[in-house]
C-alpha positions as CSV (number, residue, x, y, z in Angstrom):
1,X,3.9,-33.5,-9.5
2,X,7.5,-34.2,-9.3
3,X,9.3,-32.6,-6.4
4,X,12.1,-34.4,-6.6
5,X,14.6,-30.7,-5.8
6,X,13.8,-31.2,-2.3
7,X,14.5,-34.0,0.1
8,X,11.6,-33.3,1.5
9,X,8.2,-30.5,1.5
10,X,6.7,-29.0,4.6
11,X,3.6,-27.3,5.0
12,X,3.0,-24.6,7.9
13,X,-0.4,-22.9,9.1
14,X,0.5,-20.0,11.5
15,X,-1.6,-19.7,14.5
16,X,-1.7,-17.4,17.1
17,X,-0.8,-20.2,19.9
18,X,0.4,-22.8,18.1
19,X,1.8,-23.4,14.3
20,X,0.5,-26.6,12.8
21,X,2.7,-28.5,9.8
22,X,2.7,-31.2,8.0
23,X,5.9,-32.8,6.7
24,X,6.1,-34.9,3.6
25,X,9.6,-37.0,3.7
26,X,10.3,-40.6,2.3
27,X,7.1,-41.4,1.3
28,X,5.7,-40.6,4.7
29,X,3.6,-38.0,5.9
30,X,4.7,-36.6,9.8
31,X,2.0,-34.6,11.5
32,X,2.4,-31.9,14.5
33,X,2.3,-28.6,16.2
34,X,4.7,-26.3,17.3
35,X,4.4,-23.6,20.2
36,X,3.9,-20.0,18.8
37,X,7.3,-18.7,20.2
38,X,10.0,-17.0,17.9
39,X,12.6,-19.9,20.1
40,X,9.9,-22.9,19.4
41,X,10.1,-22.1,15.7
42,X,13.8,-21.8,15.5
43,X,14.7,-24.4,17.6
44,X,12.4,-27.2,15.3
45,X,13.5,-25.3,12.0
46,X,17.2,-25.9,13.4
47,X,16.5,-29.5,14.3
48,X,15.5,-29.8,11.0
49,X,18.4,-28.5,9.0
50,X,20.3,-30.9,10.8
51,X,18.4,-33.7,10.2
52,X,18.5,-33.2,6.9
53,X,21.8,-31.8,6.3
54,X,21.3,-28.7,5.1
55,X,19.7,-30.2,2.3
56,X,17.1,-27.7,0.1
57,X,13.2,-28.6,2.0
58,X,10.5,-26.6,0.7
59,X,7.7,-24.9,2.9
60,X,4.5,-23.5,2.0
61,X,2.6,-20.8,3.5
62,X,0.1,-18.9,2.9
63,X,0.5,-15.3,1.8
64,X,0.8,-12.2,3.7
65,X,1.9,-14.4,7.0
66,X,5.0,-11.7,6.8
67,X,6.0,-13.2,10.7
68,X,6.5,-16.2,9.6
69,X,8.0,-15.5,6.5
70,X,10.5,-13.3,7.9
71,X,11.0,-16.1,10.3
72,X,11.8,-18.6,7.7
73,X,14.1,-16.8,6.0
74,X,16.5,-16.7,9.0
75,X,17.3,-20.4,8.0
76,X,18.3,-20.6,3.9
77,X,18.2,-24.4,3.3
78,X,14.5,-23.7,3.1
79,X,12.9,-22.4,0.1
80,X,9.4,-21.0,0.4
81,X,6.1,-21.0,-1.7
82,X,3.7,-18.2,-0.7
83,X,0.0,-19.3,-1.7
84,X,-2.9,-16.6,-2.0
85,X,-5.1,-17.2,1.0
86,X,-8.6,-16.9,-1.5
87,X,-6.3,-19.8,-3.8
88,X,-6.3,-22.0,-0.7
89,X,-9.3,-21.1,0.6
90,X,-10.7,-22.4,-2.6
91,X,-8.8,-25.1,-2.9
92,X,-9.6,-26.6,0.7
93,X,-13.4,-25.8,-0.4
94,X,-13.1,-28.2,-3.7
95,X,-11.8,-31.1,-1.2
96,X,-13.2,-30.4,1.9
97,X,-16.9,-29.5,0.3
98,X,-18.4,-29.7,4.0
99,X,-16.6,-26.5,4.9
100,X,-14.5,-28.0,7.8
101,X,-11.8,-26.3,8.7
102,X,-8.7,-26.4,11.5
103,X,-5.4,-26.2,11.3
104,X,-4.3,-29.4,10.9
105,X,-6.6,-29.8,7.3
106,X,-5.5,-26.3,6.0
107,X,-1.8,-27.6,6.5
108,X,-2.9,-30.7,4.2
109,X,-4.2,-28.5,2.1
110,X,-1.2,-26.2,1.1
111,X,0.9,-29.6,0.8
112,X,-1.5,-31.3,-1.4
113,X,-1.4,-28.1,-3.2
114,X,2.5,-27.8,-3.6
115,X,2.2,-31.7,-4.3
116,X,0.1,-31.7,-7.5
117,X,0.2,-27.9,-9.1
118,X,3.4,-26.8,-8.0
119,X,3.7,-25.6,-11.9
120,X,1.2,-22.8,-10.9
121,X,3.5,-21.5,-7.4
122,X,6.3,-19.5,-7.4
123,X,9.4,-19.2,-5.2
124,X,10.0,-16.5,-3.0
125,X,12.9,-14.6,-3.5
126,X,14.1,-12.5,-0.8
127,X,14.8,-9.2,-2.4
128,X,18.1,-7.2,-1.1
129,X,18.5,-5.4,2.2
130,X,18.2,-1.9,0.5
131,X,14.6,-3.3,-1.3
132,X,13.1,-4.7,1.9
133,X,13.8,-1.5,3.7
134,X,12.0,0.6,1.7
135,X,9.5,-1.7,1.2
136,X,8.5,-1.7,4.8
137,X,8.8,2.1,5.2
138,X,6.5,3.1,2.3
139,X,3.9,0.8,4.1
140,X,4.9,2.0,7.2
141,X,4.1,5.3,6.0
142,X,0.5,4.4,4.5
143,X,-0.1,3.0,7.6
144,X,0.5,6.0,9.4
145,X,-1.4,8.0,6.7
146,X,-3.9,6.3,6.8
147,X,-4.4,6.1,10.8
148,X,-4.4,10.0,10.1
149,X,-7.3,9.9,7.9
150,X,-9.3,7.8,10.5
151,X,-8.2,10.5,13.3
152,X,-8.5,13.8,11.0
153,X,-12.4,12.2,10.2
154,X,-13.1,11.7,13.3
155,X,-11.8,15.4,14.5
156,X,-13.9,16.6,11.3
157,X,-16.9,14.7,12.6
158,X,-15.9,16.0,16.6
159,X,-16.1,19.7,15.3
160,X,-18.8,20.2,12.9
161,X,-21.2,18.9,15.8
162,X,-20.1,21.6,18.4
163,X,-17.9,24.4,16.7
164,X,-18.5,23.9,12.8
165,X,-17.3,27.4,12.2
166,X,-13.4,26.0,13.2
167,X,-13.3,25.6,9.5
168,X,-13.7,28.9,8.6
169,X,-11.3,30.2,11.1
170,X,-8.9,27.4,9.9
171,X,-9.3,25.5,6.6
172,X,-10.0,21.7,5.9
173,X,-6.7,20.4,7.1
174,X,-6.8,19.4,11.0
175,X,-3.6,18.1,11.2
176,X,-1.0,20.5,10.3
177,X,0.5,22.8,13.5
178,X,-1.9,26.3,13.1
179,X,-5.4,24.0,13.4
180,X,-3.5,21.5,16.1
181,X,-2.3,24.6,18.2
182,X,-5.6,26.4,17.6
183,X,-7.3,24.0,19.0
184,X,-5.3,23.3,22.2
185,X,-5.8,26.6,22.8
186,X,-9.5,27.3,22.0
187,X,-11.0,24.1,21.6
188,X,-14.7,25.7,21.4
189,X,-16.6,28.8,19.8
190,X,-17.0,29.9,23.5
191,X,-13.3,29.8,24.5
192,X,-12.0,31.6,20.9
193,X,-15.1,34.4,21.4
194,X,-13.6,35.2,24.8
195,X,-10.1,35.8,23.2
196,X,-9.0,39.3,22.6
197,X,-8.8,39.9,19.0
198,X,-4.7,41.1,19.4
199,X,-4.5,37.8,20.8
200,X,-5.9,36.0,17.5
201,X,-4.0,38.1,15.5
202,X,-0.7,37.8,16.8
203,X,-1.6,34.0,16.7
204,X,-1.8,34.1,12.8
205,X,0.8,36.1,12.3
206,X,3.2,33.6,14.2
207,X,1.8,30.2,12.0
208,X,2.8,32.2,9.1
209,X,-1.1,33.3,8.4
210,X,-0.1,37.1,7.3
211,X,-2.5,38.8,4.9
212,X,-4.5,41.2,6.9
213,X,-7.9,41.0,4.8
214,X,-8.0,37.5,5.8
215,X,-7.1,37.9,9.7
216,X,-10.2,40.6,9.6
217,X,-12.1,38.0,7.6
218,X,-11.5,35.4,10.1
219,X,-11.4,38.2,13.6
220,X,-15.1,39.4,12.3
221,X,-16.3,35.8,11.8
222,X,-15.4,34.9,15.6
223,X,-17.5,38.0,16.6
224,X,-20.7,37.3,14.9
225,X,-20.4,33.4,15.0
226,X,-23.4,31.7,16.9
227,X,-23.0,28.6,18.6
228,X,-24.5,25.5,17.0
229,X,-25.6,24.4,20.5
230,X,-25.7,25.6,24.1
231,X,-26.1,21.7,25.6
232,X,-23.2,22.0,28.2
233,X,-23.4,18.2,27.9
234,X,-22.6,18.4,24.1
235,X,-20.2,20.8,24.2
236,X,-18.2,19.5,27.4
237,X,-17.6,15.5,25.7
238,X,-16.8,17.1,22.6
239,X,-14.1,19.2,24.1
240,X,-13.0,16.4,25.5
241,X,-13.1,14.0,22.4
242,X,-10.8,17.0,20.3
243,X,-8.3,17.6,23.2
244,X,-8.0,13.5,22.7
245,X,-7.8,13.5,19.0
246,X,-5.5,16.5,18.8
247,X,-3.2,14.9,21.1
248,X,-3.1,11.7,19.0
249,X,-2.6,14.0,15.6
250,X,0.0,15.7,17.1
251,X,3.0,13.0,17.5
252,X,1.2,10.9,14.5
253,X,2.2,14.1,12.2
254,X,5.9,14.0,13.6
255,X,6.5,10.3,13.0
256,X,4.8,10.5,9.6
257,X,7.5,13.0,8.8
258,X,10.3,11.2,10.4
259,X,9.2,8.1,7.8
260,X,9.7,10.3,4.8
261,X,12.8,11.2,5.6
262,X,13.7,7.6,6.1
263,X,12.3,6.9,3.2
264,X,14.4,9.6,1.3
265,X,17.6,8.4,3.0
266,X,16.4,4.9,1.8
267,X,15.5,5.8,-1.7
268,X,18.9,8.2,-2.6
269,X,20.9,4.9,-1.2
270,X,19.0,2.7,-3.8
271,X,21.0,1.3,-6.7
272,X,18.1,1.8,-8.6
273,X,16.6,5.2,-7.8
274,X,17.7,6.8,-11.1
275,X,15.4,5.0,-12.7
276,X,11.9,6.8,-11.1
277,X,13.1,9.4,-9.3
278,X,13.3,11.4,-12.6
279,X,9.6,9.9,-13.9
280,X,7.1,12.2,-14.9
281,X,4.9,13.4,-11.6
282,X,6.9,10.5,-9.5
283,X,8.1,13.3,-6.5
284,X,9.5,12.6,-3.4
285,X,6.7,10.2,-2.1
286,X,5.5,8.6,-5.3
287,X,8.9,7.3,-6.6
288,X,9.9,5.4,-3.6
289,X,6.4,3.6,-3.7
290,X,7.0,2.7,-7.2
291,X,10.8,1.6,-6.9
292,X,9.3,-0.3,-4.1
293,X,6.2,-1.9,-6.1
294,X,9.4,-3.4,-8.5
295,X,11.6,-4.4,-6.1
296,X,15.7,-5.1,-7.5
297,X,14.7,-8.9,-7.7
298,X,14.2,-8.7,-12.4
299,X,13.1,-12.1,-12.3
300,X,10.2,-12.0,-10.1
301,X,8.0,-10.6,-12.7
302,X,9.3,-12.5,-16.5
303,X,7.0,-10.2,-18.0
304,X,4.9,-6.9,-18.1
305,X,1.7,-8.8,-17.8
306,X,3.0,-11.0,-15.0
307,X,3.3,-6.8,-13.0
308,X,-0.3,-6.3,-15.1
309,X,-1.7,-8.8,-13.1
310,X,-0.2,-8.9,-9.9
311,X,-0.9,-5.5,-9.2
312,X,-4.7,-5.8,-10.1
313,X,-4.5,-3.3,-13.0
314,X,-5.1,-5.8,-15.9
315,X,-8.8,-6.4,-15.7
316,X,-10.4,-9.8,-15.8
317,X,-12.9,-11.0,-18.3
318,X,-15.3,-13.4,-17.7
319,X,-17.0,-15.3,-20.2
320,X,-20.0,-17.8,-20.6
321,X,-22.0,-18.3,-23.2
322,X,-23.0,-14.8,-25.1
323,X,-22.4,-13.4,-22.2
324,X,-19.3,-11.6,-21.5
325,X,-18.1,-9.5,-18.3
326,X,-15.2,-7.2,-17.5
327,X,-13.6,-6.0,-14.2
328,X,-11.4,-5.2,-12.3
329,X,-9.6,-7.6,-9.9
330,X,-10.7,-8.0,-6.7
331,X,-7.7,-10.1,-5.3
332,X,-4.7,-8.0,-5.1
333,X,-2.4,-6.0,-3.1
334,X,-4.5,-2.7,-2.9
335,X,-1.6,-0.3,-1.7
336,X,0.3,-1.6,-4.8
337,X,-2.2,-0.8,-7.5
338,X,-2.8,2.4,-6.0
339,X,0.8,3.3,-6.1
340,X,0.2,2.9,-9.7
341,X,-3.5,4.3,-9.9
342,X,-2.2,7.8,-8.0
343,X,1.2,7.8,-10.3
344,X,-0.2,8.0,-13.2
345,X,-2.8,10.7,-12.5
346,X,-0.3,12.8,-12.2
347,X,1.4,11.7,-15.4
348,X,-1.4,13.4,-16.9
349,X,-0.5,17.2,-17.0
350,X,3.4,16.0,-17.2
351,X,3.4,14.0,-20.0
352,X,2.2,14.0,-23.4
353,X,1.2,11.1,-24.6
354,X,-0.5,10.1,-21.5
355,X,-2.7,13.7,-21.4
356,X,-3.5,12.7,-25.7
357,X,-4.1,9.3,-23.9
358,X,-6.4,10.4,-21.5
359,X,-8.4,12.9,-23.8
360,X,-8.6,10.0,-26.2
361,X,-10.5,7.7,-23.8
362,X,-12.8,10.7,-22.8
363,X,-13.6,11.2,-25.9
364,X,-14.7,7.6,-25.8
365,X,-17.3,8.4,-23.0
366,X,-14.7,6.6,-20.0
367,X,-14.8,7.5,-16.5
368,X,-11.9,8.9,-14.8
369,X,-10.9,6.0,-12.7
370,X,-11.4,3.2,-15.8
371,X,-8.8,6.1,-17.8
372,X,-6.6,5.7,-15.3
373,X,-6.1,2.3,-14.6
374,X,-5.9,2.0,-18.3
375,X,-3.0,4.5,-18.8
376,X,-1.5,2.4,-15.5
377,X,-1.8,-0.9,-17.6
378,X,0.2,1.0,-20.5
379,X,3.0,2.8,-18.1
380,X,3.5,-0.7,-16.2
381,X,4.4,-2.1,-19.8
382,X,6.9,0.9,-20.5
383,X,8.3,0.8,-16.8
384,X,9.1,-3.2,-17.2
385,X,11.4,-2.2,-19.5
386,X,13.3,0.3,-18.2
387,X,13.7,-1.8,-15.0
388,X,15.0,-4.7,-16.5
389,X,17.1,-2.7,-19.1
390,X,18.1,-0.5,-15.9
391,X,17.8,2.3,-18.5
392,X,15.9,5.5,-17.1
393,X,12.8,6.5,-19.0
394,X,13.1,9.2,-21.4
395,X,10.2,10.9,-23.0
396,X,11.3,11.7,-26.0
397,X,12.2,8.4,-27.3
398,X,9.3,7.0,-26.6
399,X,7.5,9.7,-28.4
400,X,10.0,9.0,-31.5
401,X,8.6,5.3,-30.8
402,X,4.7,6.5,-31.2
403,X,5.2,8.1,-34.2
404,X,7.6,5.1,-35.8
405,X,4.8,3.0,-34.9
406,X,2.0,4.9,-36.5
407,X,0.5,4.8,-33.1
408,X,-3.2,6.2,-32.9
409,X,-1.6,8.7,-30.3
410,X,1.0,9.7,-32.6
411,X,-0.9,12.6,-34.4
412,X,-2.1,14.1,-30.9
413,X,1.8,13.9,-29.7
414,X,4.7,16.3,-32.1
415,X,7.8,14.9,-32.5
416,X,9.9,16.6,-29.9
């Protein structure tokens, strides 16, 4: 394959303690490691640039090594390749049947595979400062959420073995301020019986819990409640497991809002926030996630299939024989198609064609989940184009579009 653009390729394998590469320059091939320290790295990057004059040098690395791809930014005579980790898994396991594998043969491998199918890479193009930073925070964020979850299921899990009637003093959510400070102050059936019952009222009252039917409700519950178990051993670790959980819940809640006000601030700054912030069902949390799933870069995907596909929403078909099987993609960045999957559930109710859309598969005996990654696969395609028209999406023209069209939805969706 002709790689003629650069004066030279290099190939990098990121390791905890040391960074292994393989340079390709001049016919020759240099071997070597590099310490695993942010001023190792920058110091051999910089001794490169000079050596090469600033000169364009790709680099290949696999994908989802965001340290070192943050790191190789910093120095912009580089231009980098991100490879799929299964892709090069695969790839090594075609020349390296045996299954041996270090660091010094997977750097080998990502060179050889720039070398001879560098028509199937693509360049990374760093998006712009406004992108990146909401990029990071919306993953920040399901981070966080999703560190919730494990601690909300654990505090579930903590409750229903010692003091299961919490949640009908309460409600299902654990992690909102009236079941955190209920529980700090009555972490067990014991310690809320022994309460006075003005006590638990004027409690309510003050988290905004006001309708006295269900204060009586909850007051007459805690006095005829029996204890799931008397085992002081029980009841004592589990006490001690939700003081632990609630104190973790507690500042995890406060930093999860403190990202979505970031991520507000980030998204109103956003040249292109017009464009989802007034989708159908997008909201305050669901439009930055899809803003960021686009990114500003237009060239990155040429095409709506190009998004179809990245995001794991087109399905794959596999064929041999007679025999033919569809499914969905295995290999793809999960938060991304779920930024899409949860979107466009909400579409449903919002919009029209997408509710005559959904109705139309049911009646075609799909599940819910296989609806909506199809509807996804059909707002991805109308999205695309608004993005790279930057021309907000408006309902009723695509409706007049339907109907123009003799789409099959057309009958189920008036002319507005």
């Amino acid at each position: 394959m002709n790689t003629s653009k650069y004066v030279a390729s290099l190939s990098l394998d990121w390791g905890d303690t040391a960074h292994a590469f393989v340079l390709a320059h001049g016919g020759s091939k240099e071997r070597g490691t590099i310490s695993a320290s942010a001023e190792a790295l920058h110091t051999w990057l910089d001794q490169l640039g000079e050596r090469f004059g600033g000169q364009p040098v790709s680099v290949v690395v696999e994908a989802g090594r965001n340290a070192v791809i943050h790191a190789l930014f910093e120095h912009p005579w580089l231009e980098i390749y991100p490879v799929h980790p299964a892709a090069s898994a695969r790839f090594r396991k075609a020349l390296i049947p045996s299954g041996a594998k270090d660091d010094a043969p997977d750097a080998e491998v990502l060179l050889t595979l720039f070398e001879h199918h560098r028509d199937r890479l693509r360049r990374l193009n760093r998006d712009s400062v406004q992108t990146r930073r909401l990029q990071l925070l919306v993953n920040a964020r399901r981070e966080a959420v999703n560190l919730r979850s494990l601690f909300t299921n654990q505090l579930r899990s903590t409750l229903k073995s010692h003091f299961p009637q919490f949640f009908d003093l309460i409600g299902d959510e654990v992690y909102t301020p009236l079941p955190l400070d209920f529980l700090n102050r009555w972490p067990s059936l014991a310690a809320v019986q022994a309460a006075r019952p003005s006590t638990l009222r004027r409690f309510y009252q003050t988290h905004n819990s006001r309708r006295p039917a269900l204060i009586e409700e909850r007051l007459a519950c805690i006095a005829t409640a029996r204890a799931l178990t008397t085992d002081a051993a029980v009841i004592d670790v589990a006490i001690a497991q939700t003081t632990l959980l609630v104190a973790q819940l507690r500042p995890l809640q406060t930093s999860i809002d403190d990202l979505e006000n970031r991520i507000a601030e980030a998204f109103a700054a956003h040249p292109d926030a017009a464009l989802f912030a007034q989708l159908p069902g997008a909201g305050p949390i669901l439009a930055p996630r899809l803003l960021a799933a686009f990114g500003s870069d237009r060239s990155r995907y040429p095409d709506p299939a190009s998004l179809q596909k990245y995001s794991g929403v087109a399905p794959i078909r596999e064929k041999s024989g007679r025999l033919m099987w569809v499914h969905w993609r295995w290999n793809c960045p999960k938060f991304l198609r779920q930024s899409f999957v949860e979107w466009v559930g909400q579409t449903v109710p919002r919009s029209i064609w997408a509710k005559a859309f959904y109705r139309q598969q049911q009646r075609a005996g799909k599940g819910h989940q296989a609806i909506l990654r199809a509807l996804a696969f059909k707002w991805i395609r109308i999205l695309w184009k608004c993005w790279q028209d930057h021309t907000p999406y408006n309902e009723s023209r695509y409706l007049i579009s339907l109907h123009k069209r003799c789409s099959p939805l057309a009958h189920s969706c008036p002319l507005p």
